[in-house]
VEXTORGU-640370 format. One record per atom (N, C-alpha, C, O): x, y, z. Coordinates in steps of 0.2 Angstrom, whole numbers, plus 5000, padded with zeros to 4 digits. Each point is the difference from the previous one (the first is absolute). Layout:
XYZ
...
# end
This chain:
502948105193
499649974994
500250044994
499850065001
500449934993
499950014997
499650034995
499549974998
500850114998
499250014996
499649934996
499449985001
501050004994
499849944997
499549975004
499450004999
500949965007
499449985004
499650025001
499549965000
500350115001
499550035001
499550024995
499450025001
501049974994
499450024995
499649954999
499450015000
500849915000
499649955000
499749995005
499449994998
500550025008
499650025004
499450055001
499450005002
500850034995
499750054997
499249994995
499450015000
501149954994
499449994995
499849935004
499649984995
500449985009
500049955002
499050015006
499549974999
500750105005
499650005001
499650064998
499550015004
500550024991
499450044995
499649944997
499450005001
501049954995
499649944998
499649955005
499549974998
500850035008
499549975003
499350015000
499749974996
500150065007
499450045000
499449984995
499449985002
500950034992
499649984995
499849954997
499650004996
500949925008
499849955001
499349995002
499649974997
500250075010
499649975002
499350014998
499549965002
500450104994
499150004994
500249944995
499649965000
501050044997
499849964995
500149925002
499849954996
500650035011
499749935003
499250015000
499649974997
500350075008
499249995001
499750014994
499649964998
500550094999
499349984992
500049934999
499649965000
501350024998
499849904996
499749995004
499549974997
500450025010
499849965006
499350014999
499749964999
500050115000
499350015000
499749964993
499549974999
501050044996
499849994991
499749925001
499549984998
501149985007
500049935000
499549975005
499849945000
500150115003
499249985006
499450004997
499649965002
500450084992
499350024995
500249964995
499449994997
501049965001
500149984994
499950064993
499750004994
500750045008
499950054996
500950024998
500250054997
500249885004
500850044998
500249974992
500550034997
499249925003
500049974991
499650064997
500450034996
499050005004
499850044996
500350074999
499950044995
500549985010
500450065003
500749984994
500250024995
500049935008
500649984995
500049994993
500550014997
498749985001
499949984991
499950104996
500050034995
499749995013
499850064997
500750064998
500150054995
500449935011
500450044999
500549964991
500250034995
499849925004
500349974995
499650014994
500249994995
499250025004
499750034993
500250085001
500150044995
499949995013
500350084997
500550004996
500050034994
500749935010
500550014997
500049994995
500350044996
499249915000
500149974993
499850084995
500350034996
499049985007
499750064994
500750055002
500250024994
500049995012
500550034998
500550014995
500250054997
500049895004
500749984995
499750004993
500450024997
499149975000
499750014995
499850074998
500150014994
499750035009
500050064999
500950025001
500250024994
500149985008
500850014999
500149984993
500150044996
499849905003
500349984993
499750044993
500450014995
499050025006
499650044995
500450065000
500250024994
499950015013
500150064999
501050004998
500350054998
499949895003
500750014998
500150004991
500550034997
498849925000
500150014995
500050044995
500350014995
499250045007
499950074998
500450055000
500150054997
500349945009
500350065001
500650034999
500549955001
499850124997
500550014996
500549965001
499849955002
501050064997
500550005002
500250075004
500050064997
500249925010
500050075005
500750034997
500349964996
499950105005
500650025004
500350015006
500050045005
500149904994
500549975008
500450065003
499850035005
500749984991
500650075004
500250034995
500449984995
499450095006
500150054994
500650075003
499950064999
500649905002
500650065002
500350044996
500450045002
499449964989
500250054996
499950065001
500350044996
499249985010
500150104999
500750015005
500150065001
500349895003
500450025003
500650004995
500650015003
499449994991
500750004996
500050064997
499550035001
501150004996
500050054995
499849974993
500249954996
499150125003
499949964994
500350014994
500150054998
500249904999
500450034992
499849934997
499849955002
500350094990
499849944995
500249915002
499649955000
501350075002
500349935001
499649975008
499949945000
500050105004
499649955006
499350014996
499849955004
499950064994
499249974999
500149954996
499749945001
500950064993
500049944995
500249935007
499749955001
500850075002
500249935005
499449985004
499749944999
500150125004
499349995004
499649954996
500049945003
499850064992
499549944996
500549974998
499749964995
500850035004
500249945000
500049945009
500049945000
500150105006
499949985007
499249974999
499849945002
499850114995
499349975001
499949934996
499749955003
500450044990
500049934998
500649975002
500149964996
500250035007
500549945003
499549985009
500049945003
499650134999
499749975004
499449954999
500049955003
499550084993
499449974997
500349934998
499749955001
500950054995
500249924997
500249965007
499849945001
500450095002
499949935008
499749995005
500149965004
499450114995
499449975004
499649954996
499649965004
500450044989
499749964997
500449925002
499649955002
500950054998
500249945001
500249965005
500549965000
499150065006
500149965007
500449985003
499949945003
500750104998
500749975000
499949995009
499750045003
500849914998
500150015006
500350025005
500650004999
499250015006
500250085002
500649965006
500350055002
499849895001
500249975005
500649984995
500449975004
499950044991
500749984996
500150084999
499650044998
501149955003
500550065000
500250004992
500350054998
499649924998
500350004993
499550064996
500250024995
499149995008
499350024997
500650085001
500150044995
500149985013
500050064997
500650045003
500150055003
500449894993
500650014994
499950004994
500450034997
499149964999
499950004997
499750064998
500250044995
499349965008
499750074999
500250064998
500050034994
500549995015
500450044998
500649994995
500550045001
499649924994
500550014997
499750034993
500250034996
499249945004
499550014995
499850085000
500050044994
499949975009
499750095003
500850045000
499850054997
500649965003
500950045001
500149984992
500250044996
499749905002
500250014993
499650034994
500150034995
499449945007
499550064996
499950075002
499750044996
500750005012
499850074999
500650024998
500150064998
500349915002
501050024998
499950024991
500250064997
499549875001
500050014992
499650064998
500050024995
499550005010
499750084998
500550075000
500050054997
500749935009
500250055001
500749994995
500450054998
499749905001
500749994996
499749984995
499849955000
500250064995
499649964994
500549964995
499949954997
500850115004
500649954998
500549975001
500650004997
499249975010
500549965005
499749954999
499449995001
501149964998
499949924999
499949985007
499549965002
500950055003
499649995006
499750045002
500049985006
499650084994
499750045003
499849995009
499850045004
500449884996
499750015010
500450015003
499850015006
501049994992
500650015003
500150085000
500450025005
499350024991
500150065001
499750065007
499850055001
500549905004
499550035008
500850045003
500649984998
499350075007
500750015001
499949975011
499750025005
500649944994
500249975008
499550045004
499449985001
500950085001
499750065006
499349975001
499849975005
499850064986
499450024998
499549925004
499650005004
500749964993
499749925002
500249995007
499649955002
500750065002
500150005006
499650045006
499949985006
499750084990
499650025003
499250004999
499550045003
500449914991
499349984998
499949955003
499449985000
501249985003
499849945007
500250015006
500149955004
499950124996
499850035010
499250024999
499649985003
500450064990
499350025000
499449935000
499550005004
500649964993
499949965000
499649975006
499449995002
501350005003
499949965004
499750035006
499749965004
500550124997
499450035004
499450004998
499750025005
500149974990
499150024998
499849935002
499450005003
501049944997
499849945004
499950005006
499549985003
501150045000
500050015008
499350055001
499549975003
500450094996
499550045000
499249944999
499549995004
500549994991
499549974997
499849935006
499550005002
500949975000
499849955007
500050025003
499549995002
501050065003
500050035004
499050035004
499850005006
500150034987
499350064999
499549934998
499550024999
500649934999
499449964997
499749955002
499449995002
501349954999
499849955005
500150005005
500550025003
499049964999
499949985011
500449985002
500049944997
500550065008
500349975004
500649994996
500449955002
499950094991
500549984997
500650015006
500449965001
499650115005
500350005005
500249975004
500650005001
499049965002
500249955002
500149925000
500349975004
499450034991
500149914998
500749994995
500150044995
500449925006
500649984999
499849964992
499549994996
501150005003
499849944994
500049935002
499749964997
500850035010
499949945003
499250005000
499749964997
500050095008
499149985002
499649994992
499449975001
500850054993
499650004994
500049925000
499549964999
501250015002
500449924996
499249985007
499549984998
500750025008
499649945006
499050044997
499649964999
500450095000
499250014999
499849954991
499549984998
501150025000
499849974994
499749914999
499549984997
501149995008
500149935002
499349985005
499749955000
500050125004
499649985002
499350004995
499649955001
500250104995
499550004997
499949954995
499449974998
501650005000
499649934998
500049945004
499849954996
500350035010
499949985004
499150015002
499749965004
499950074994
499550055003
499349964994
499449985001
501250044991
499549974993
500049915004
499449995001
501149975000
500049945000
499449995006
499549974998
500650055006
499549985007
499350014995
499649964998
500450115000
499250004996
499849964995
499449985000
501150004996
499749944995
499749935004
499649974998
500950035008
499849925003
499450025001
499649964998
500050105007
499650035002
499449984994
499449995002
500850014993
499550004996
499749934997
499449984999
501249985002
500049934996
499649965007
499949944999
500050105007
499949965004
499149995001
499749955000
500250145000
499250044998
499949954997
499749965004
500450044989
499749974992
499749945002
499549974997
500949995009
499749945001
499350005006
499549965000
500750105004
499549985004
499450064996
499549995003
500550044995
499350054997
500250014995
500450044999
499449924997
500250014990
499650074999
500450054998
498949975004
499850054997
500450075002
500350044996
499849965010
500350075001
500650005000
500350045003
500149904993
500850014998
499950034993
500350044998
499049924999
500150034991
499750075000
499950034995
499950005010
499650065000
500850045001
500250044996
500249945008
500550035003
500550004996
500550044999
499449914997
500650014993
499750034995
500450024995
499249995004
499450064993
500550085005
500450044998
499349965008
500250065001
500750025000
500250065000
500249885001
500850035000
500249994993
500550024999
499149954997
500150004992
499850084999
500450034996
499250005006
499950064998
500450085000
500250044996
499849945012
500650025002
500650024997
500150064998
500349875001
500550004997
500250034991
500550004997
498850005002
500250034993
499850075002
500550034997
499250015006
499950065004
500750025000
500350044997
500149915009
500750045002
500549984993
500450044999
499649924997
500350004994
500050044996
500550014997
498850035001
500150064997
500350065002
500350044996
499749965015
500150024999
500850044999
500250064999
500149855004
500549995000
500450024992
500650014999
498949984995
500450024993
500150054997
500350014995
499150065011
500150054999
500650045004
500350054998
499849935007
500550005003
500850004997
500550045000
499349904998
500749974996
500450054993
500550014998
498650014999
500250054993
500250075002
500250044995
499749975014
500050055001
500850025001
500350054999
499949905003
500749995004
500450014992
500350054998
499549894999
500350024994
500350074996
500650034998
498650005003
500350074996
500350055003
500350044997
499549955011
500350055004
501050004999
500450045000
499749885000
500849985001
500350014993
500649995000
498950024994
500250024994
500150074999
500450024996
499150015006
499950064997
500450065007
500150064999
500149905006
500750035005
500750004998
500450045001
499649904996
500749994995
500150054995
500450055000
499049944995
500150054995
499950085003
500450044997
499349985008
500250065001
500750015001
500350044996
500049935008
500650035001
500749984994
500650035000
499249924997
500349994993
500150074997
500450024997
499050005004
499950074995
500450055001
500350044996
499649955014
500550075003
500649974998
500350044996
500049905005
500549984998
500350024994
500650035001
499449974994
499949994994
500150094995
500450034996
499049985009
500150094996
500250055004
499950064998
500449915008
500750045002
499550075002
500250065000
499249925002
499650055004
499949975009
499550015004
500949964998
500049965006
500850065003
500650004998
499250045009
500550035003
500349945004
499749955002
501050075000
500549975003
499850005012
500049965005
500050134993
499850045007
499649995000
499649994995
500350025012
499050005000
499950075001
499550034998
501050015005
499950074998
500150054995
500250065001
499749904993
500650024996
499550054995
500350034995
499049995004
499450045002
499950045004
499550044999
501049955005
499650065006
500450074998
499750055004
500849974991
500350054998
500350004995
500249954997
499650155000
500149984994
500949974995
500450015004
499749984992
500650004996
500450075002
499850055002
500849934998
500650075000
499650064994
499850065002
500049914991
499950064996
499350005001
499850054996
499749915008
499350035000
500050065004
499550045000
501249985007
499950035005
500450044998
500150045004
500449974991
500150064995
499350034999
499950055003
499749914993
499650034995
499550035005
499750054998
500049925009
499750035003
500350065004
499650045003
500949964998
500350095004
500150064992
499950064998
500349905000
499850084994
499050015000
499850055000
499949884998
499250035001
500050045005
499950065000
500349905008
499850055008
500250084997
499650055001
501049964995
500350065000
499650064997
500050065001
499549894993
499950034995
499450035004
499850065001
499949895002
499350015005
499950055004
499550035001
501249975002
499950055004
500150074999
499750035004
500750004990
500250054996
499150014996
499750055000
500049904999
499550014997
499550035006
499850064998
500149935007
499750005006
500350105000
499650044998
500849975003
500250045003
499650054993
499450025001
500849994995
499750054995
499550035003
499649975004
500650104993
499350035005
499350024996
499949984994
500050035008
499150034997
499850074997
500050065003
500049924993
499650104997
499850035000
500050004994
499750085010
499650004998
499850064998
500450055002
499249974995
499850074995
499450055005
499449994999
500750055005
499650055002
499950064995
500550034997
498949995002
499850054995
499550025001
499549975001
500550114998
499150045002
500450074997
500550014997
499050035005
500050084996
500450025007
500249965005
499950104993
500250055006
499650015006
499450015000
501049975007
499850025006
499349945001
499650015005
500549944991
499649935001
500149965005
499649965003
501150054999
500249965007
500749964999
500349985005
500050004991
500449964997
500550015007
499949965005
500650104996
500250005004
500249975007
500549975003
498750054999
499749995007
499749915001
499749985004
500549994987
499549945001
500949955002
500049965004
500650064993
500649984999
500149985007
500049945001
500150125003
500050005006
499649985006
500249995006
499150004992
499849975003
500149915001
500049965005
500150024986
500149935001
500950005001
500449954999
499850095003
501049985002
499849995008
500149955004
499350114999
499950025008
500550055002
500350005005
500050044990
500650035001
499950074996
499650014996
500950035006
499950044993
500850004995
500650005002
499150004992
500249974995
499950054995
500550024998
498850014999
500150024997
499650094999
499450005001
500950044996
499650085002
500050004994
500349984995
498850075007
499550004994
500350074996
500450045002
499549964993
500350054996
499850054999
499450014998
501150075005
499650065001
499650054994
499650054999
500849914996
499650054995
500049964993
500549974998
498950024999
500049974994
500649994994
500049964995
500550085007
500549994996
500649945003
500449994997
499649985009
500149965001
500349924996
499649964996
500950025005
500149954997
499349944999
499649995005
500449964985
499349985003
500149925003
499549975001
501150015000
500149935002
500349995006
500650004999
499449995006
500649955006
500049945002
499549974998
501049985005
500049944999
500149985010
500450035004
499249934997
500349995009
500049905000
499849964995
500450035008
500549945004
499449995007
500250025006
499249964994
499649975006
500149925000
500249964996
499750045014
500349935002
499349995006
500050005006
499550004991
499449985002
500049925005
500149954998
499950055008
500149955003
499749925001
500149945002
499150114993
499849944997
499849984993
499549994998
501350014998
499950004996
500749965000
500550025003
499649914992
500549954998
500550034999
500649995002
499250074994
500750024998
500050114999
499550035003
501049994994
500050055002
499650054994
500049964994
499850105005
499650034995
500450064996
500250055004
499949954990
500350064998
499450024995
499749984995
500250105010
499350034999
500350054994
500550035000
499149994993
500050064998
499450045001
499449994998
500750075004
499650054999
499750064993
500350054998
499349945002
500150054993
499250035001
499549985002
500750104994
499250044999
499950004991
500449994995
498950025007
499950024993
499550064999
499549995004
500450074991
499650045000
499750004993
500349994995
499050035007
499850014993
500650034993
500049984995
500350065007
500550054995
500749964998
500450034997
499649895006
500649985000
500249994991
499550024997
501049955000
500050004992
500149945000
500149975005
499950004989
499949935000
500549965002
500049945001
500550104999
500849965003
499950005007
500349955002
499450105003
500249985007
499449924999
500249955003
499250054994
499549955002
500349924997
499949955003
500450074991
500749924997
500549995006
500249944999
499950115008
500649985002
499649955007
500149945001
499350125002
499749975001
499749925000
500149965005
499650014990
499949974996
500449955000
499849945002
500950064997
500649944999
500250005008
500549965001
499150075003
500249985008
499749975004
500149985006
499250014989
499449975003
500149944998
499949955003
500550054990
499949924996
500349965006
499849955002
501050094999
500549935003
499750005010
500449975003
499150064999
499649995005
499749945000
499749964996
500450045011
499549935002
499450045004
499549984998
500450075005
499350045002
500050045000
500650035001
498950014996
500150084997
499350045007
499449994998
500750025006
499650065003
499750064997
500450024996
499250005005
499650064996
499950015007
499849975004
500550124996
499650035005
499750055000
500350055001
498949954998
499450034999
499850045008
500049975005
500050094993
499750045004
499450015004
499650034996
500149965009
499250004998
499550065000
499450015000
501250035001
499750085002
500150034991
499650054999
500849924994
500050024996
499549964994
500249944997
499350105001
499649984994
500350004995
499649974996
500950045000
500550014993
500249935002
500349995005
499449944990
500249945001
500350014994
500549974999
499150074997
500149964991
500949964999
500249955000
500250115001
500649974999
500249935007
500549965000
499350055002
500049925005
499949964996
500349954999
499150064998
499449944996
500749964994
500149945000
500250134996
500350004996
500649965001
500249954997
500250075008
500549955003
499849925002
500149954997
499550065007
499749935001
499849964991
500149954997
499850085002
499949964993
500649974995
500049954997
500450095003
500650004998
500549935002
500449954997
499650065011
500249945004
499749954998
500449964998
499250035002
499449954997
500349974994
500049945000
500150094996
500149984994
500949984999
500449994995
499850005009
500749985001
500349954999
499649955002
500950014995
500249915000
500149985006
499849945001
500450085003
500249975007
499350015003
500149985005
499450044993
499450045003
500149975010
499949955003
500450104998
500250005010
499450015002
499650044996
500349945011
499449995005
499950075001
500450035002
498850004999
499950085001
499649985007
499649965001
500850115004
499650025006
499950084999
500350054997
498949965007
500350085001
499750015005
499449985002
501150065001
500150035007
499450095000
500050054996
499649935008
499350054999
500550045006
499949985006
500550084992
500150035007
499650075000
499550034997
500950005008
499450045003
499250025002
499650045000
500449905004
499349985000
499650015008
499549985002
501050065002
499950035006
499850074998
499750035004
500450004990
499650074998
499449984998
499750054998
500049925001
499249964999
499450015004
499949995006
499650054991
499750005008
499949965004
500449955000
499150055006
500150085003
500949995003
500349965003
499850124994
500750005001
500150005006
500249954999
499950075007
500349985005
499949945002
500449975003
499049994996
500249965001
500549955000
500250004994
500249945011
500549964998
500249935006
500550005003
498949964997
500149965004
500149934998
499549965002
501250024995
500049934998
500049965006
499950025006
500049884991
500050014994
499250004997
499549995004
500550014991
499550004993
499749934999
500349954999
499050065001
499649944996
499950044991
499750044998
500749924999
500150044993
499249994995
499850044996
499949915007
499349994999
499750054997
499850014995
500150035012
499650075001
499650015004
499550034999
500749925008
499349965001
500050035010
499649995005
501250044996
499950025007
500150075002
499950035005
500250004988
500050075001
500250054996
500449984995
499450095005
499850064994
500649994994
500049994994
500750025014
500749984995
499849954996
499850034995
500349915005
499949934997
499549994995
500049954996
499650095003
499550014997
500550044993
500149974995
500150105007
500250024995
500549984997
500250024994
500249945010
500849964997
499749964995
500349994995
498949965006
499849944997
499850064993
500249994995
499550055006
499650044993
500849994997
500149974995
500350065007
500650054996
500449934996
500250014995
499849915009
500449964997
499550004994
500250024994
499249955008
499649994994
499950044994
499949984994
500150115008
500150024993
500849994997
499949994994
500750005009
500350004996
500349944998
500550004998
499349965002
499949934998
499550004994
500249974995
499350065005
499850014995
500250034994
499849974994
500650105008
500150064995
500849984999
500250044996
500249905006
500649964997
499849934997
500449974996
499250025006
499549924998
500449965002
500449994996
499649985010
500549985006
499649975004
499550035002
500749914999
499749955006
500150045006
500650015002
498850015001
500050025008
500549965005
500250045005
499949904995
500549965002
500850034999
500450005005
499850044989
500550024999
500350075003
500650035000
498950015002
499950055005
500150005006
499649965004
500950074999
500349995008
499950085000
500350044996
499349995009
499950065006
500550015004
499949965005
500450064994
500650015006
500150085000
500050044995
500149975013
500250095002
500949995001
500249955002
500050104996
500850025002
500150075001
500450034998
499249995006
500250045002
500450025011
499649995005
500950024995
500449995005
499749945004
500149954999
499550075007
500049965007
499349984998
499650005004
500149974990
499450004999
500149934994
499549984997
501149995002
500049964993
499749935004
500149975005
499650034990
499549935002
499949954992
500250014994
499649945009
499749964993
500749984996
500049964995
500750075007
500749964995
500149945001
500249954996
499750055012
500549915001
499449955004
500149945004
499250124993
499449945005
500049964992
500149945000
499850104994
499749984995
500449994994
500249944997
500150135001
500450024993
500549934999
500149964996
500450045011
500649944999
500049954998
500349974996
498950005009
500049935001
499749974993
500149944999
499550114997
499849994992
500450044994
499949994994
500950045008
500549994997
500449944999
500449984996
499550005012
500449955000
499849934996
500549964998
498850035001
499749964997
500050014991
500149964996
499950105003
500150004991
500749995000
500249954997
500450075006
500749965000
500049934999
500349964997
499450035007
500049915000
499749984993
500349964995
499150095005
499749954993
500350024993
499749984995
501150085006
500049994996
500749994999
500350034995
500049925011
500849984998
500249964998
500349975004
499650014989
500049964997
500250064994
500549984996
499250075003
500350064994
500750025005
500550024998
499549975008
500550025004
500749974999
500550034999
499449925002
500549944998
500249994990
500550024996
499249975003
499850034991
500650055000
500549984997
499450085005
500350055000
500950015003
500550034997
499549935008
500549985003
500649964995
500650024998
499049925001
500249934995
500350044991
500449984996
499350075005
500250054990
500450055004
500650004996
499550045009
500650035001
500749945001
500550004997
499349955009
500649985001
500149974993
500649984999
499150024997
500349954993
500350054995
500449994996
499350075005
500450054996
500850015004
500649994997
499350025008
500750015002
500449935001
500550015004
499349944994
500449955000
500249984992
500249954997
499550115000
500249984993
500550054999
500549984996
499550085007
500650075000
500549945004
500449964997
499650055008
500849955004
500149944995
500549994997
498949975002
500749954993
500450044992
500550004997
498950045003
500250044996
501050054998
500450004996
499350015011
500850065002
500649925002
500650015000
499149935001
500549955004
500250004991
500550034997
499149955001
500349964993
500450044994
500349984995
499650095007
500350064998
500750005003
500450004996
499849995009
500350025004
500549944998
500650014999
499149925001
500449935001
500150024994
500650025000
499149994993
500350024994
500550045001
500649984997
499550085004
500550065001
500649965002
500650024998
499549925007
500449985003
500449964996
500550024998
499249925000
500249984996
500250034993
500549974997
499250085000
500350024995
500950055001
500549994996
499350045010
500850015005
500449915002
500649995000
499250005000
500649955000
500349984992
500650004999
498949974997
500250004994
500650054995
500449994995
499250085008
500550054997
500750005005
500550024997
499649965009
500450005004
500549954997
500650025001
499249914996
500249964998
500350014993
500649994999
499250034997
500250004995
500750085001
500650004998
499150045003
500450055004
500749975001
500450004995
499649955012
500749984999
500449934998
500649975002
498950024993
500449954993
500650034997
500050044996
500449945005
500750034995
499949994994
499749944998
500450104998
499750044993
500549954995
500150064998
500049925000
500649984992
500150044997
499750054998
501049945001
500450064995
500149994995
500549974998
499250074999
500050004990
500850044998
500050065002
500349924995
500750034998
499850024992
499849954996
500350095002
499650034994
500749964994
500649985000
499050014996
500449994993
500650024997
500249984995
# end
């Protein structure tokens, strides 16, 4: 058996079924003499129906049927064609054309191509000839898949039913009208009343399905106008691709231009980080160096006369990129040239560390630098490193880790007093104070705490980082053109002396 037969089978006997309430109600209606008032009742609904349709048809606006212009590229010349698409539409919905003659839409679309061509051509006599082959050949595959798509996905049984079974379902339905009229001419004579009740209600009816059949029809209209004209447009403004993958990668010179960006990006990425370590003598600097490399890296200096700067190379593992650390002291007695050299080392920083001692009351000159740094252009992110804070009482005591609180014990108590005076006595966010011990087998608090809130002001502040990156590579992209165009001149100026060099000279014979 056939699926075809099967489906009629199918709806053959889902419909059954439902025969049998509505034989038995007439049967009942007709035992009551209750099937003429059944029948007049159902023919004044329809009527107030169609009546309330009519009201609400007259009031109400003109819809937007099909609005596909946000699928277009918007530019002046498609918005202008656009409403020129939409009154070509409106003028034949207005005008009731009929939709079963093929000449309505030859028309149409010659109507719609030649009005979006004279937007794009304005000074082409024929501007609808201006299509190139390829382009119109693939505006009627698009085409014709969005149809295939559209019955496939819309009408029932488009699958299956041939166009022979449309030709024999057609012949039957009017085979089906002719039975019903005789059916009626036959009624009319034997029960006038429930024939004229029966024609009230299919009079009703039918202007019901007439509306809704005209809404339908203005529908179709605009949809088959306003699909032409989209693709006229794509046509037309040579915004319609050839490939269907012809999007999915960029151009030869976009994918130039994005390997030098990659290059740029990643040269960017790599720049390292800053950063400015500074405190008085025997503050910890060295021991703080070494503690964030985990190695040793740097010795503390045996005597005040000691160089006051060193520079280290840290590769923090958590940390994007790598850190080029300066270290610098300063003392009260410094002159005002080491605190300028100072000074211009913290500008070009991205984090400047302070390491304050906690065992050392002599803040003033700390307060003094910090304030300085403060007032900086680049003004860089401040941390300070509280070390020595295992000399705290009670001094033997030492059992990390710490509630900094002050809330589990004598230590932590006195760490919590000690941040909070010198937070005070710097006027510093307690927040920007980190406690950390370095001393040998005892370093605590560098990579629970200090890291993970350096590595945090790096982030917030690479963007001065990149800044920074972006002004040196541009200075040295201005020396290398500089020295090319120096050079390409030198070159050229040697060839010209070259040339003229070996011009044979003319010979003047004296008088």
């Amino acid at each position: 058996m056939s699926q075809k037969r099967r489906w009629h089978i199918l709806v053959f006997v889902m419909l059954l079924p439902l025969t049998v309430p509505l034989l038995a109600g007439g049967y009942w209606l007709w035992l009551n003499h209750l099937l003429i008032w059944w029948i007049a009742a159902s023919a004044a609904l329809a009527l107030s129906w169609w009546g309330v349709n009519r009201l609400f048809k007259k009031y109400r606006p003109e819809p937007k049927w099909l609005d596909i212009s946000d699928s277009m590229v918007r530019t002046k010349q498609s918005e202008q064609a656009w409403r020129k698409i939409e009154a070509i539409s409106v003028c034949e919905r207005g005008g009731n054309p009929d939709l079963s003659d093929s000449r309505f839409y030859l028309d149409a679309i010659t109507r719609v191509m030649n009005d979006v061509a004279e937007v794009y051509y304005p000074r082409q006599k024929q501007a609808v000839l201006e299509i190139k082959i390829p382009y119109l050949l693939k505006v009627v595959e698009i085409f014709a898949q969005e149809l295939r798509l559209n019955f496939t996905e819309n009408v029932p049984g488009s699958h299956l039913f041939s166009i022979n079974d449309l030709a024999k379902g057609r012949r039957i339905a009017g085979k089906g009208r002719e039975l019903y009229r005789l059916f009626r001419i036959v009624t009319a004579g034997i029960d006038p009343v429930s024939a004229v009740i029966r024609e009230l209600r299919m009079f009703a009816n039918a202007n019901m399905l007439a509306d809704s059949a005209v809404d339908l029809k203005r529908w179709l209209i605009d949809a088959y106008i306003k699909k032409v004209g989209y693709y006229a447009i794509e046509l037309y403004s040579g915004n319609l691709a050839l490939d269907d993958d012809a999007f999915s990668k960029p151009t030869r010179k976009t994918q130039q231009e994005i390997k030098k960006i990659q290059a740029r990006e990643k040269s960017l990425h790599a720049e390292p980080f800053r950063l400015l370590i500074v405190g008085q003598t025997n503050a910890g600097k060295a021991s703080l160096v070494n503690a964030m490399a985990d190695k040793q890296m740097a010795i503390s200096a045996p005597t005040p006369n000691r160089l006051h700067s060193q520079t280290y190379l840290l590769r923090p593992a958590e940390f994007p990129a790598t850190i080029i650390a300066d270290s610098q002291r300063y003392e009260a007695s410094d002159s005002g040239k080491h605190r300028q050299t100072l000074l211009k080392t913290a500008n070009r920083s991205d984090v400047v560390i302070l390491a304050v001692s906690a065992t050392n009351p002599a803040n003033q000159i700390d307060k003094s630098i910090l304030d300085d740094i403060k007032r900086l252009d680049n003004n860089p992110r401040i941390l300070i490193a509280l070390t020595h804070i295992d000399r705290l009482r009670p001094f033997r005591e030492w059992l990390p880790p710490y509630d900094f609180s002050g809330l589990n014990s004598a230590k932590a108590r006195s760490i919590h007093e000690c941040t909070a005076t010198i937070a005070r006595r710097l006027e510093i966010d307690p927040a920007q104070i980190v406690p950390v011990c370095l001393h040998g087998e005892k370093i605590y608090n560098v990579r629970e705490r200090l890291l993970p809130l350096l590595l945090q002001q790096f982030e917030l502040n690479d963007a001065k980082r990149h800044l920074r990156y972006l002004d040196g590579h541009k200075r040295e992209q201005q020396q290398k053109r500089l020295w090319k165009q120096i050079r390409n001149a030198g070159v050229w100026l040697s060839h010209q002396g070259v040339n003229w060099l070996s011009k044979p000279k003319p010979l003047y014979r004296s008088l």
